[in-house]
C-alpha positions in Angstrom: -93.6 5.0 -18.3 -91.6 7.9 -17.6 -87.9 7.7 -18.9 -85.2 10.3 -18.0 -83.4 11.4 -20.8 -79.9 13.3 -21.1 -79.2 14.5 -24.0 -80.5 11.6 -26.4 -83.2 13.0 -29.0 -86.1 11.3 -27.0 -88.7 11.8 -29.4 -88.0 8.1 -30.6 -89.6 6.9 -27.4 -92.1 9.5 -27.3 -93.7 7.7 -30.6 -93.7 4.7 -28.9 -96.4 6.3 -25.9 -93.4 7.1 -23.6 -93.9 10.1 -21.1 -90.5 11.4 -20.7 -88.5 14.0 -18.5 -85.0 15.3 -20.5 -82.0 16.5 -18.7 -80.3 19.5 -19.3 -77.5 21.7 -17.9 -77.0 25.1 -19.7 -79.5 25.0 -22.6 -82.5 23.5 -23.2 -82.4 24.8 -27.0 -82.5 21.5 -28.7 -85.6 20.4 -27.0 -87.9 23.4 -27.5 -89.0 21.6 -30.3 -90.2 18.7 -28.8 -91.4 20.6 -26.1 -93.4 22.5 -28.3 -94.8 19.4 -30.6 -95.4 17.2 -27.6 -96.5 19.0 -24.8 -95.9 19.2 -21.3 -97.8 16.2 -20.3 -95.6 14.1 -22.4 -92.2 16.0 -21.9 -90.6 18.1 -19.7 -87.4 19.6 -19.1 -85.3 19.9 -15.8 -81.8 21.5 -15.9 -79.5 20.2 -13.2 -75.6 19.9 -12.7 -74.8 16.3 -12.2 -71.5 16.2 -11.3 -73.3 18.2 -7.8 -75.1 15.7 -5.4 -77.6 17.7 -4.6 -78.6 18.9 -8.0 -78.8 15.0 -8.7 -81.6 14.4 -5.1 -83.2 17.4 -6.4 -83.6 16.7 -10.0 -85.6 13.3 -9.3 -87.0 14.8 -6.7 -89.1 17.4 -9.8 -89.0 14.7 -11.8 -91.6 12.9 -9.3 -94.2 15.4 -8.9 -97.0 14.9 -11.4 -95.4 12.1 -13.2 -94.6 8.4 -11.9 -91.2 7.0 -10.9 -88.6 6.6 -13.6 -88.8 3.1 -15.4 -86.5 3.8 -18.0 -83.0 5.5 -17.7 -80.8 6.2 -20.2 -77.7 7.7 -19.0 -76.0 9.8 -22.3 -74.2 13.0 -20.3 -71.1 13.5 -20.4 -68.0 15.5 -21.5 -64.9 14.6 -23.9 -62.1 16.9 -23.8 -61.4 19.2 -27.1 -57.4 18.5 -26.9 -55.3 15.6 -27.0 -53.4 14.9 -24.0 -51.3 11.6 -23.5 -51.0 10.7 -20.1 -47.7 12.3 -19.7 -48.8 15.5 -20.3 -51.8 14.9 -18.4 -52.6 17.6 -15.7 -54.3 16.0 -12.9 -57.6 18.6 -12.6 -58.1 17.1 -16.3 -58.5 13.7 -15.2 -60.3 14.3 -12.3 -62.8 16.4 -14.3 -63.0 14.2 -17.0 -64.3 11.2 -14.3 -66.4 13.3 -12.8 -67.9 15.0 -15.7 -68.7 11.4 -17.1 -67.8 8.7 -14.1 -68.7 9.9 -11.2 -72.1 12.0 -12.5 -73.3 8.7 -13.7 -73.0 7.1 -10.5 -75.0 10.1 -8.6 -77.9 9.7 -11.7 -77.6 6.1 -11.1 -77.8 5.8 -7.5 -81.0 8.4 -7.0 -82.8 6.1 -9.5 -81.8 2.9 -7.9 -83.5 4.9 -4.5 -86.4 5.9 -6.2 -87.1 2.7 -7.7 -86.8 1.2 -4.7 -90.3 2.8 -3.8 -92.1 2.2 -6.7 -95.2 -0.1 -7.4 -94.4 -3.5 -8.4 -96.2 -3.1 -12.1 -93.2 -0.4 -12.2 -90.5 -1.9 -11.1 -91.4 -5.3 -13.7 -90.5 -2.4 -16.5 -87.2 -1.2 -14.7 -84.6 -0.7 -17.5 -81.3 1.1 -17.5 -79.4 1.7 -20.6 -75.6 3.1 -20.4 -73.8 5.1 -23.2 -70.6 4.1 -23.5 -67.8 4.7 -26.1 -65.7 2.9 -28.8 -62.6 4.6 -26.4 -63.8 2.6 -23.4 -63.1 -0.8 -25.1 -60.2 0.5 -27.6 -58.5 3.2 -25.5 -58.1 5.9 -27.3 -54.5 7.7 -27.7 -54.5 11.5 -26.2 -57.7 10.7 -24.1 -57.0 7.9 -21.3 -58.9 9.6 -19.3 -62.5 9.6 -21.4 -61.3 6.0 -22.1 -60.5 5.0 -19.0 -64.2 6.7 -17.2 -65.8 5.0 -20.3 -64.4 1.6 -19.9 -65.6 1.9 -16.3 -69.0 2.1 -16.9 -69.0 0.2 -19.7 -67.2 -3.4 -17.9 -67.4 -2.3 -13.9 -70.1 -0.1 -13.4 -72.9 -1.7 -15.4 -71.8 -5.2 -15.3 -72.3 -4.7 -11.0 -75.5 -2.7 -11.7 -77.0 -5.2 -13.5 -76.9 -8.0 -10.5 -77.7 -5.1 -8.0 -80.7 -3.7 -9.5 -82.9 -7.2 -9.3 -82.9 -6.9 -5.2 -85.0 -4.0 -6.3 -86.8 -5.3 -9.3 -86.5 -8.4 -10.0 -87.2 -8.0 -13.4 -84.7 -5.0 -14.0 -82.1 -5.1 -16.2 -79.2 -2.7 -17.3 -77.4 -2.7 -20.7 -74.8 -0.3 -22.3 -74.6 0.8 -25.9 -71.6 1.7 -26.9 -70.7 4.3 -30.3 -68.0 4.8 -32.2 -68.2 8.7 -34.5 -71.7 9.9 -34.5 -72.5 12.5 -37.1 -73.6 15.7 -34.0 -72.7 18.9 -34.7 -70.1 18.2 -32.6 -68.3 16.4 -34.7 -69.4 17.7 -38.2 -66.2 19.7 -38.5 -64.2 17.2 -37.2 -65.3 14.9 -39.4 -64.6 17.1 -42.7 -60.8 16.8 -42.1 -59.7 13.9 -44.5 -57.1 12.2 -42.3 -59.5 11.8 -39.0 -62.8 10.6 -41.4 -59.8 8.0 -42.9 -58.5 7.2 -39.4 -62.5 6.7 -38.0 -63.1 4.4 -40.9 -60.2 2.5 -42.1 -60.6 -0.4 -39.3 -64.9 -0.6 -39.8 -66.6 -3.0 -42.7 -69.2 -0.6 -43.1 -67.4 2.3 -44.0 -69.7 4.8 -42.5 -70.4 7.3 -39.9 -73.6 6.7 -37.7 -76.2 8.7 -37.0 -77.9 10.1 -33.9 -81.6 8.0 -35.2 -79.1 5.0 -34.9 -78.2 5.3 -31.5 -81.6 6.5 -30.9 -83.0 3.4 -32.6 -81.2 1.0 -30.3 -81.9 2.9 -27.2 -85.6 1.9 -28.2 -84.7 -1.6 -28.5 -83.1 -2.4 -25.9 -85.0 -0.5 -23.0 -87.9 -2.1 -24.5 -89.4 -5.0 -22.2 -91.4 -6.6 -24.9 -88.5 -6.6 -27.0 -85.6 -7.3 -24.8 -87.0 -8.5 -21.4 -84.4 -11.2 -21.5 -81.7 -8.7 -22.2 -78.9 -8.0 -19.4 -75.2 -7.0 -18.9 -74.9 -6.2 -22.2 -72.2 -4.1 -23.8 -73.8 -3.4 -27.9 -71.4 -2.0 -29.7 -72.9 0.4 -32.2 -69.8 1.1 -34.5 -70.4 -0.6 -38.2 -68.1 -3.8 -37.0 -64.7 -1.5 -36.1 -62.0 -3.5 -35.5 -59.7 -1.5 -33.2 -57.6 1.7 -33.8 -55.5 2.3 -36.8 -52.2 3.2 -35.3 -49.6 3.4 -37.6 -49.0 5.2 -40.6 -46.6 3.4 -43.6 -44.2 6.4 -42.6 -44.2 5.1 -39.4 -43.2 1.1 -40.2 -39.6 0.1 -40.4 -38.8 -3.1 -41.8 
């Protein structure tokens, strides 16, 4: 099977026989490694901008010579902006970025793998799997960013909730599923996540009390695309978030009585 990746550690599904092609835009730094380990006949790169359509054609395009159609997709791009911004002080090129950036990219990846698919043997399409990364924001909101929320939410409840009725004119036995995180200890967010009050604000509404971890995302990825494992698996939204209830809102300083 040949999954595309974008940005998720694949190397997960590699151990589990999967050929896989990873996405990238401006570096491909973090996967030398697995290029190196693995090999090009069971991962290659291919850099593409997919927020351009024709980056998007072209990208499955290369991904289809040498190995087969994409069975698994798991769509993991996107962008969250660095500053708060409620939606009064919104500028529109933010917004607008922001859904295309995450909203409107996933459709493009989306579509060209709904096309390709369409062309594939029927052993392939029996293994057809799409899994969505979504957000705690796109089923909270999250104050400062409506407009991540709001692109989120869209894939999360319109997006793949039509996908997954769509896709089984093509396969029949296709399904598409969304996994949704809250924090996830990247890089990205190791400094953020240093500063006592946001750590206390991530955790104070979530049993577990913890941050998860990019192999815990990575595990369910595995899970779900998995036929064997999930074939009876569809239109689901798994939130991946230790049991968070909602957003802590309010500080005592901020209660009157």
């Amino acid at each position: 099977m040949s999954p595309i990746f974008e940005y998720v550690d694949p190397s997960k599904l590699i151990k589990q026989g999967a050929i896989v092609t990873a996405h990238y835009n401006t570096t491909r730094a973090t996967l030398e490694p697995l290029l190196a380990e693995y090999g090009p006949t069971r991962i290659r790169a291919i850099q593409a901008n997919l927020t351009a359509e024709e980056e998007v054609i072209r990208m499955f395009n290369e991904q289809t010579e040498g190995f087969s159609p994409v069975q698994i997709l798991v769509v993991n791009h996107g962008y969250y902006p660095p500053v708060d911004a409620t939606v009064s002080q919104m500028t529109l090129d933010q917004w607008n970025s922001t859904f295309a950036s995450n909203l409107t990219s996933s459709f493009l990846v989306l579509r060209e793998y709904m096309r390709k698919l369409e062309g594939a043997t029927v052993q392939q399409k029996d293994k057809a799997s799409i899994v969505l990364i979504g957000s705690t924001a796109g089923k909270y909101g999250e104050i400062g960013h409506a407009d991540y929320s709001a692109a989120k939410s869209g894939m999360m409840y319109g997006l793949a909730m039509t996908l997954k009725n769509e896709i089984v004119k093509i396969a029949p036995k296709g399904r598409v599923n969304c996994i949704a995180p809250g924090w996830v200890k990247t890089p990205m967010a190791e400094h953020a996540l240093k500063q006592p009050e946001i750590i206390y604000r991530a955790l104070a509404t979530t049993p577990l009390k913890k941050v998860a971890t990019p192999e815990d995302i990575a595990t369910q990825v595995v899970f779900i695309s998995s036929t064997a494992v999930s074939g009876h698996v569809s239109g689901q939204v798994i939130m991946v978030e230790g049991g968070m209830e909602g957003r802590l809102l309010n500080k005592p300083e901020d209660i009157t009585y």
